[in-house]
Backbone as numpy.savetxt, mean C-alpha at the origin, in Angstrom:
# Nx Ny Nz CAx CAy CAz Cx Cy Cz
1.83 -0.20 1.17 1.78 -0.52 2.55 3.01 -0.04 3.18
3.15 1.04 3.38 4.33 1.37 3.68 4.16 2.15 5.21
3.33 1.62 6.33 3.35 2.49 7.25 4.54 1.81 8.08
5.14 1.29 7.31 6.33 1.09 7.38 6.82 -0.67 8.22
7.64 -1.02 7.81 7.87 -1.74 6.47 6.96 -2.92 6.63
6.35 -3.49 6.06 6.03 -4.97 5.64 4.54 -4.95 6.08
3.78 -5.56 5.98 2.40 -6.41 6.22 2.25 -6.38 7.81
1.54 -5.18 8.86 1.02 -5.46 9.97 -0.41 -5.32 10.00
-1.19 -5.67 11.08 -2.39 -5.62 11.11 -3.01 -3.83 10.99
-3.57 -3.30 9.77 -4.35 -2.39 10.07 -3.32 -1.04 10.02
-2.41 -1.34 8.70 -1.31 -0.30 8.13 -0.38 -0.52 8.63
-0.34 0.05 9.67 1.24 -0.03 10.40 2.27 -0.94 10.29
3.17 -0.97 9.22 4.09 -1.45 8.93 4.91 -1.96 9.71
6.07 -1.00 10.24 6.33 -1.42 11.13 6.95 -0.97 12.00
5.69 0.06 12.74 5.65 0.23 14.03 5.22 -0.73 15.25
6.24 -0.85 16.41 5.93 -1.74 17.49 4.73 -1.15 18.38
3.44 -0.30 17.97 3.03 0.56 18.69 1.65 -0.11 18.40
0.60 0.47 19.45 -0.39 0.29 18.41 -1.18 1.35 18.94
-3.13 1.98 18.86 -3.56 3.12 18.50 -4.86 2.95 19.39
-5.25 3.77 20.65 -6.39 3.11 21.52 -7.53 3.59 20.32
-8.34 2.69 20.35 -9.62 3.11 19.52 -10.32 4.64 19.57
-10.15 4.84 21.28 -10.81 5.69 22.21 -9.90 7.18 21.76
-8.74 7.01 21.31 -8.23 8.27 20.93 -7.43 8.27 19.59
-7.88 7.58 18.48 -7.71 7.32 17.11 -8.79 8.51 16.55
-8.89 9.41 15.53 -10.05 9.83 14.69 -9.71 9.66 13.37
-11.28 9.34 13.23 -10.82 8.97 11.47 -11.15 10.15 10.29
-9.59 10.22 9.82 -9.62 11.17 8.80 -10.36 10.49 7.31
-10.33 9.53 6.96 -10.90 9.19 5.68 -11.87 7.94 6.13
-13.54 7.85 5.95 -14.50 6.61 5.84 -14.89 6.23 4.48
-15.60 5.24 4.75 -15.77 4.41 3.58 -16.24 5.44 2.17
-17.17 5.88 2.17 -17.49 7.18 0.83 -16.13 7.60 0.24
-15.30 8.28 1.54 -14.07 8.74 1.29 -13.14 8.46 0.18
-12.81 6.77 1.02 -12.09 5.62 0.26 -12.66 5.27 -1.18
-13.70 4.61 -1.40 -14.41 4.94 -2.26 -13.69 5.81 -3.91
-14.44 6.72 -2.76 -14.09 8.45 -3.35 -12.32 8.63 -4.36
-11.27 8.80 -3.33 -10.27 8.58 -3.74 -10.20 7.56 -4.33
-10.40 6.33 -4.43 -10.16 4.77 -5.44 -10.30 5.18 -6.72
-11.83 6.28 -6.82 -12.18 6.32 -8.16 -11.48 7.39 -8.87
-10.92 8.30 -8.03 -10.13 9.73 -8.87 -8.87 8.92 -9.05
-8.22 8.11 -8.26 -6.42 7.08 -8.85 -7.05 6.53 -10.02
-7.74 5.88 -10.57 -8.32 4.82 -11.03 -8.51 5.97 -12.28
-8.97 7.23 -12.77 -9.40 8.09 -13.71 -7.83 8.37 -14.00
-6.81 8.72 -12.73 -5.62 9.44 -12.96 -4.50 8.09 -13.96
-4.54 7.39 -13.64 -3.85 6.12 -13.80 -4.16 5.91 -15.89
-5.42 6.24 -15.79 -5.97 5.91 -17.14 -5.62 6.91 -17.72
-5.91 8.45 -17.32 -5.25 9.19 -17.66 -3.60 9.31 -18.37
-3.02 9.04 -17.63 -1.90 9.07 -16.99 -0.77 7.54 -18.18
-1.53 6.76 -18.38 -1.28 5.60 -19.04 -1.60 5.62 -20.52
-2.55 6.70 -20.63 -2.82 6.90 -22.35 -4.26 5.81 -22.34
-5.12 5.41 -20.97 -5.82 3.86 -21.44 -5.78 2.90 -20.85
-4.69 2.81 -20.57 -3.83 1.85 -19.02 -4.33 0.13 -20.01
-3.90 0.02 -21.14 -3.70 -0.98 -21.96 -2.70 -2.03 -21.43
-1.69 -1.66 -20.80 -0.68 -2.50 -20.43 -0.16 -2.48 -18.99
-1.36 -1.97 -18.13 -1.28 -1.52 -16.61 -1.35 -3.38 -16.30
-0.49 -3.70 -15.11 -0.73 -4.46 -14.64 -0.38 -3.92 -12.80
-1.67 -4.10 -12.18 -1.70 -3.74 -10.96 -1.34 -4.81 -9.53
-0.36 -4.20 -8.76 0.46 -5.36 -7.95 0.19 -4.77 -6.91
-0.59 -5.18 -5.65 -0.53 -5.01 -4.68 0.50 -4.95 -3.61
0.63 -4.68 -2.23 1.57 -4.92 -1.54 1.06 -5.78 -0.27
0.70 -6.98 -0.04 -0.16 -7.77 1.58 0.53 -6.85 2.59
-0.85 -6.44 3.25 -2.28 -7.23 3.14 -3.12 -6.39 2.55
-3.01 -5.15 3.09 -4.36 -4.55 2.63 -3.96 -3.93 1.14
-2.64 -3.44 0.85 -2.45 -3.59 -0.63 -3.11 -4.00 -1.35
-3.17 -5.32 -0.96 -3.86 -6.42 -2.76 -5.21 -6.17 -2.68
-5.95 -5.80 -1.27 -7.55 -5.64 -1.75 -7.60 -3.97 -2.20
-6.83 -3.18 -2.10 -6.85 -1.96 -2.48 -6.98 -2.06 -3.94
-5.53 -3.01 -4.73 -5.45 -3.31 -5.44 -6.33 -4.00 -6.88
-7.11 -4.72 -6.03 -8.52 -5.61 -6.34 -9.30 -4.51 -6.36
-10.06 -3.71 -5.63 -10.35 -2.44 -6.17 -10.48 -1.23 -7.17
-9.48 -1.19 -6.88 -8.60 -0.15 -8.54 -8.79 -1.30 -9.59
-8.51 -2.22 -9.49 -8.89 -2.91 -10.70 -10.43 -2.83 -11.19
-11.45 -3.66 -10.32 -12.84 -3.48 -11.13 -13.12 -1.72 -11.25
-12.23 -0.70 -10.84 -12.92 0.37 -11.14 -12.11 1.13 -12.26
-11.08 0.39 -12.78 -10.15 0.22 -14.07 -11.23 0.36 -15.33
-11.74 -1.42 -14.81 -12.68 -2.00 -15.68 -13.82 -1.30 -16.44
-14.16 -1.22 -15.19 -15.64 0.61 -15.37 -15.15 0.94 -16.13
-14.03 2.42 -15.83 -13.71 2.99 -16.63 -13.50 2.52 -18.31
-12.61 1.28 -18.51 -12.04 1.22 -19.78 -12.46 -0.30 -20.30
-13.97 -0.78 -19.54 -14.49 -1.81 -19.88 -13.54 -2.72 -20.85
-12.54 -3.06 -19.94 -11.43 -4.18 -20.17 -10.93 -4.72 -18.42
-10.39 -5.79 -18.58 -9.91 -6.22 -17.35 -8.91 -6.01 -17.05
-7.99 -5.09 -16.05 -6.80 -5.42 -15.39 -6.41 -6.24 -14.76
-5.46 -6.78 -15.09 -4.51 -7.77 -14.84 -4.05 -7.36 -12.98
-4.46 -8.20 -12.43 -4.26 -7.57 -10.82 -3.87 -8.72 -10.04
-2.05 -8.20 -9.15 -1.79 -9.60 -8.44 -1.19 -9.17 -7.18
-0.23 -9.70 -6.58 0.02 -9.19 -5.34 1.39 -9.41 -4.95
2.20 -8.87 -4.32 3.80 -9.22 -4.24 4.35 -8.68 -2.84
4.68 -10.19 -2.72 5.38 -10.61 -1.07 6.78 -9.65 -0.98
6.83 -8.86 -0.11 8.42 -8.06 0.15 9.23 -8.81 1.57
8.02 -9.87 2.14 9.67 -10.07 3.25 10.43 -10.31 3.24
10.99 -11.29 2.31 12.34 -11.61 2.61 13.36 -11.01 2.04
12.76 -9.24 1.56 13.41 -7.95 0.78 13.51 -7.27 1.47
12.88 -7.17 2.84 13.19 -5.88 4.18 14.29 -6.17 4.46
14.90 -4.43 4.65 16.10 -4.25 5.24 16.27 -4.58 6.53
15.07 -4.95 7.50 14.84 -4.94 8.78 15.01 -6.34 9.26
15.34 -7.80 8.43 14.46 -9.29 9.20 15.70 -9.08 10.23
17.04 -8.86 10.58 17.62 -8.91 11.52 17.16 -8.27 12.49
15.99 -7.64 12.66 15.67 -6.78 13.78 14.65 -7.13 14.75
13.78 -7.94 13.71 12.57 -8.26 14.38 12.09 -9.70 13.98
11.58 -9.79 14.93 11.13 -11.70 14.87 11.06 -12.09 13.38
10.80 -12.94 13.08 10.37 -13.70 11.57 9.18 -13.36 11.43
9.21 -13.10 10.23 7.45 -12.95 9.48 7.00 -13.66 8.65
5.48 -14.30 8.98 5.06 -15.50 7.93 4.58 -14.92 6.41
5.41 -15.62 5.60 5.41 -15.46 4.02 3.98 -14.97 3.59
3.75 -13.93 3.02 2.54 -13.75 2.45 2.91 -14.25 0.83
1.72 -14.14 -0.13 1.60 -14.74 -1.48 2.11 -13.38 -2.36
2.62 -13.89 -3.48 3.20 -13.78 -4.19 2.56 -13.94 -5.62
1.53 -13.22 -6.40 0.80 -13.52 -7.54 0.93 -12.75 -8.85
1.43 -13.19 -9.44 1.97 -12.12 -10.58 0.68 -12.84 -11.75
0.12 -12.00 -12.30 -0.41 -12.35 -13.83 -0.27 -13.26 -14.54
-0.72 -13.89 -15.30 -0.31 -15.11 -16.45 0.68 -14.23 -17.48
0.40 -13.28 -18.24 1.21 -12.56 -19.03 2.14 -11.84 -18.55
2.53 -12.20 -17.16 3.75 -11.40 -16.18 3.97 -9.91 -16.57
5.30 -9.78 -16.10 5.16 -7.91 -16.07 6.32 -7.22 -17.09
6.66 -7.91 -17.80 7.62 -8.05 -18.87 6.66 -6.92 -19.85
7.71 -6.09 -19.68 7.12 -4.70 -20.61 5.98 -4.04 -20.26
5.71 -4.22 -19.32 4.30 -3.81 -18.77 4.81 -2.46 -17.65
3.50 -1.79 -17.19 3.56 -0.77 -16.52 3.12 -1.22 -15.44
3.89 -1.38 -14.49 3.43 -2.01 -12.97 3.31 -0.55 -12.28
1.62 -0.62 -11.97 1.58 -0.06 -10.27 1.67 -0.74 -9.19
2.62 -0.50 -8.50 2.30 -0.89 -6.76 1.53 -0.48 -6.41
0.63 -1.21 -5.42 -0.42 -0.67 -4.43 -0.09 -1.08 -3.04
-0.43 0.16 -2.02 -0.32 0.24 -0.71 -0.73 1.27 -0.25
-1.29 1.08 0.88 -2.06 1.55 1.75 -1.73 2.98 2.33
-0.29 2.41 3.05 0.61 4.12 3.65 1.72 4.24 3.38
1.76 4.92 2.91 3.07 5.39 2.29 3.69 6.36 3.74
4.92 6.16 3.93 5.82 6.22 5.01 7.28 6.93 4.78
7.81 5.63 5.40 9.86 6.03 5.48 9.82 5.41 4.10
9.54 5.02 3.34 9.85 4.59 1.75 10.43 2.94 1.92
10.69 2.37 2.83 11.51 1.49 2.50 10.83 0.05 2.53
9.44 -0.13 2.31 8.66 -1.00 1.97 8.99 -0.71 0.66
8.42 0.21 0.15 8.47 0.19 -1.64 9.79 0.03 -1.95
11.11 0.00 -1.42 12.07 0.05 -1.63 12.35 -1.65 -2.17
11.81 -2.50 -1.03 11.77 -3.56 -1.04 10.62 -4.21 -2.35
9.94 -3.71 -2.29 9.20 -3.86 -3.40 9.95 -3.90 -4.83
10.40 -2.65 -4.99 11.27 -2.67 -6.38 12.24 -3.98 -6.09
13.13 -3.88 -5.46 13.88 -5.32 -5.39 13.39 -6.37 -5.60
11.88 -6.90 -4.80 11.03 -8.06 -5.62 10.83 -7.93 -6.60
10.26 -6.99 -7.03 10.20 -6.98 -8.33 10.79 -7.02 -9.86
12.05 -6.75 -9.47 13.41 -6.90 -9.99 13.61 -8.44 -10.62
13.78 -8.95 -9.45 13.57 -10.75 -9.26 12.68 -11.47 -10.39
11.34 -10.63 -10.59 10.19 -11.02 -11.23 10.18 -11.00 -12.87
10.33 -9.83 -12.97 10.81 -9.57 -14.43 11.43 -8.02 -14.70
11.05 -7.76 -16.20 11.59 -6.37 -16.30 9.97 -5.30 -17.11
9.51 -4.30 -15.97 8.50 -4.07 -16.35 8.88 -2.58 -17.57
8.06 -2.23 -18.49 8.34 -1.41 -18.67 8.64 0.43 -18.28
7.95 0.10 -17.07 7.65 1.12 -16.10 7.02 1.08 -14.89
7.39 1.70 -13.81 6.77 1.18 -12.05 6.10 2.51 -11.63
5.69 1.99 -11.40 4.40 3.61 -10.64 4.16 3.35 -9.63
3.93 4.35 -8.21 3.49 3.79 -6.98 1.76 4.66 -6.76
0.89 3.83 -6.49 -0.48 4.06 -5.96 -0.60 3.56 -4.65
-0.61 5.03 -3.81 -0.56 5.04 -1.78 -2.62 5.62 -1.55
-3.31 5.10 -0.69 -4.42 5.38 -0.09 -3.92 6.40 0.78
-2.47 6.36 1.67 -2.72 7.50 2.75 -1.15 7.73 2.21
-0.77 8.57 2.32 0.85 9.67 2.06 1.25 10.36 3.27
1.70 9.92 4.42 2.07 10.37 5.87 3.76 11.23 5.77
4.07 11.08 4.89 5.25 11.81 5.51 6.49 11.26 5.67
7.74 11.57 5.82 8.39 11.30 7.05 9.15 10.26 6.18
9.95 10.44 4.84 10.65 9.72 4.08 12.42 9.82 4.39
12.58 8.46 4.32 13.96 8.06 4.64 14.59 7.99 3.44
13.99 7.82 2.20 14.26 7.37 0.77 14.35 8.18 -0.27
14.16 8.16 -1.48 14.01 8.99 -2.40 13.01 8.51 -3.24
11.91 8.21 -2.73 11.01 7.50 -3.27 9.49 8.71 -2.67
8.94 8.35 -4.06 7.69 9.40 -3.72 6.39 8.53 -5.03
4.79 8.94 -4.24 4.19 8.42 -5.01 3.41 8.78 -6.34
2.94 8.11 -7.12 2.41 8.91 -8.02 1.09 9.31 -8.37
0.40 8.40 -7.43 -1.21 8.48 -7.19 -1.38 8.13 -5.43
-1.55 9.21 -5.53 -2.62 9.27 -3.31 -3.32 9.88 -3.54
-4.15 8.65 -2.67 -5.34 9.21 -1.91 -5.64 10.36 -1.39
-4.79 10.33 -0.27 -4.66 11.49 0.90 -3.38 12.16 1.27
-3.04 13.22 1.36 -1.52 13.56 1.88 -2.27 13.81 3.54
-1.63 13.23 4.26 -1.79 13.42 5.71 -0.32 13.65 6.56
-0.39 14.96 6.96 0.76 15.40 7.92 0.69 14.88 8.78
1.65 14.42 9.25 1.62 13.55 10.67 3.21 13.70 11.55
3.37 13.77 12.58 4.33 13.23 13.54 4.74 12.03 13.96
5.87 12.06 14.29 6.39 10.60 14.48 5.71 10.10 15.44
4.84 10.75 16.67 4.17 10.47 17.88 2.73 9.77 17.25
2.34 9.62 16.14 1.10 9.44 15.71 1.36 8.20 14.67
0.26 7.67 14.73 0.28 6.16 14.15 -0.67 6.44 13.03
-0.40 5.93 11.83 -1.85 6.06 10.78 -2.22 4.38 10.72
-3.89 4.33 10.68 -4.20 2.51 10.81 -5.04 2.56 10.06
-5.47 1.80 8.74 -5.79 1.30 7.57 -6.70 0.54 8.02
-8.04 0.36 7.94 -8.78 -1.03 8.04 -9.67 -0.64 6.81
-9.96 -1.97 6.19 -10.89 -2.45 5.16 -11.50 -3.34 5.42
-12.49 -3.39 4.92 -13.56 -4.30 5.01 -13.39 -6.06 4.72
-12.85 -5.81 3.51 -11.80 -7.08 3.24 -11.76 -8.10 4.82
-10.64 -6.86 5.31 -9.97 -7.51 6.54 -10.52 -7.25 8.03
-10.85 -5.99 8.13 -11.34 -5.57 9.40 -12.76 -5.15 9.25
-13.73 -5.40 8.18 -14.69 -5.39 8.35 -15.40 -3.54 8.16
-14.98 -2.79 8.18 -14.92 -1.56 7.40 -14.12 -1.15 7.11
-14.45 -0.01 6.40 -13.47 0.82 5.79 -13.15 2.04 6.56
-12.02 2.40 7.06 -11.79 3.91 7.58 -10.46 3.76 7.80
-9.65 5.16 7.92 -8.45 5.51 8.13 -8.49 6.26 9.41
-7.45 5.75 10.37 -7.81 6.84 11.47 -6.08 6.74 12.03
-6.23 8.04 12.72 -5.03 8.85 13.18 -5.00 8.96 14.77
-4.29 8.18 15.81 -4.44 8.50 16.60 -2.89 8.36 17.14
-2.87 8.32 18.92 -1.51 8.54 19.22 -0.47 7.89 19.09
0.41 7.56 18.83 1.03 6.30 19.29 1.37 5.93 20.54
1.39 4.79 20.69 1.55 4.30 22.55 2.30 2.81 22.11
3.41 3.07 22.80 4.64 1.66 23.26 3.95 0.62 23.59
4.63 -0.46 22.98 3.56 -1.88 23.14 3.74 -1.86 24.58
3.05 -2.64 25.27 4.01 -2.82 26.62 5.18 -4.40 26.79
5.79 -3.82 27.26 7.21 -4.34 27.30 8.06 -4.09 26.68
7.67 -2.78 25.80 8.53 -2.37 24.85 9.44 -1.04 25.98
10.79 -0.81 25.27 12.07 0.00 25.83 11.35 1.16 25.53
11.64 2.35 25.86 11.63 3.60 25.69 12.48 4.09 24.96
C-alpha cells in the first residue's frame, strides 16, 4: 500500500487529493487483477523453492485482502495453507507530525510468527517507498524473519527510497499530477485500478 504512506481510502496513501470518477480510466479490471494475483502467486512459489515457509503479511487496508488472495491461490497451487496476516505501519510513518492522527488498523501475525520465515509484504501501490519502509521497521519489532520480499498490485514510480519490489502486478508510469486508486471488492465493492488526475482537496494550499 504504498500510494503513499499508510491506509487511505482506495490506494492513495498519502495523497491529500482525490480522483473525479468522470476523468479516472481504468488501467487494470477485475479478470486483470485476477490475472496478475495468479502469475505473483506461481512467481512466489517459484521463487521460494514451494513457498514452505512463506508467511504472507499484508499492509491495511486493501493489502490484507490482496493478501487473503495470494494466499487461497498459494493453496491451489501447493495444496497447503499459507499462513496469512496483516501489519499495522502507523505509528512507523515518518509523516504522524504532519497530518492529523490516524485510527490504528490491526495488527495479525500467524500463530507460528515470522521467526525464520520468509515474509512477503503485500500492498496495493507501490510509490515513494516509505510505507514499506515503515513496514520493515514494524516488522523488526515483530520478530526476525528469515527473509522479506515485497508483493505490489500496481508499481507507479516515483521512489524516494531504495526500496524496490519483487513481485508486481503492473508497472504503471505515472506523473506526480496523477493519482493511482485501488478499489476491491472486499472494500469498494469491485475490483479495478484506475488512473486519473489529481485535483487539491478543497481547502487545500497550492
Amino acid at each position: 500500500m504504498d500510494t503513499e504512506h499508510g491506509s487511505q481510502p482506495g490506494g492513495q496513501h498519502d495523497a491529500p487529493h482525490t480522483t473525479h470518477p468522470s476523468d479516472a480510466r481504468p488501467v487494470l479490471e477485475g479478470p486483470d487483477i485476477a490475472r496478475v494475483l495468479t502469475r505473483i502467486a506461481h512467481e512466489i512459489v517459484e521463487r521460494a523453492k514451494g513457498a514452505d515457509d512463506v508467511v504472507l503479511l499484508g499492509i491495511p487496508t486493501r493489502g490484507v485482502f490482496l493478501a487473503q488472495r495470494l494466499a487461497s491461490k498459494l493453496e491451489q497451487i501447493t495444496e497447503r495453507k499459507t499462513p496469512v496476516g496483516s501489519l499495522d505501519i502507523t505509528m512507523y510513518r515518518d509523516d504522524l507530525r504532519m497530518h492529523p492522527p490516524r485510527a490504528l488498523a490491526r495488527t495479525d501475525i500467524p500463530g507460528d510468527g515470522i521467526d525464520g520465515k520468509l515474509v512477503v509484504l503485500v500492498d496495493d501501490v507501490l510509490f515513494s517507498g516509505r510505507t514499506i519502509r515503515a513496514a520493515l521497521d514494524a516488522l523488526n519489532d515483530i520478530g526476525r524473519p528469515r527473509a522479506v520480499q515485497l508483493a505490489v498490485l500496481v508499481d507507479r514510480g516515483h521512489r524516494e527510497l531504495p526500496i524496490r519490489a519483487d513481485y508486481v502486478g503492473k508497472n504503471l508510469p505515472t506523473s506526480l499530477r496523477e493519482t493511482v486508486k485501488v478499489q476491491l471488492a472486499e472494500e469498494d465493492g469491485r475490483d479495478t485500478v484506475l488512473l486519473g488526475a489529481k485535483r487539491t482537496a478543497p481547502g487545500a494550499s497550492h
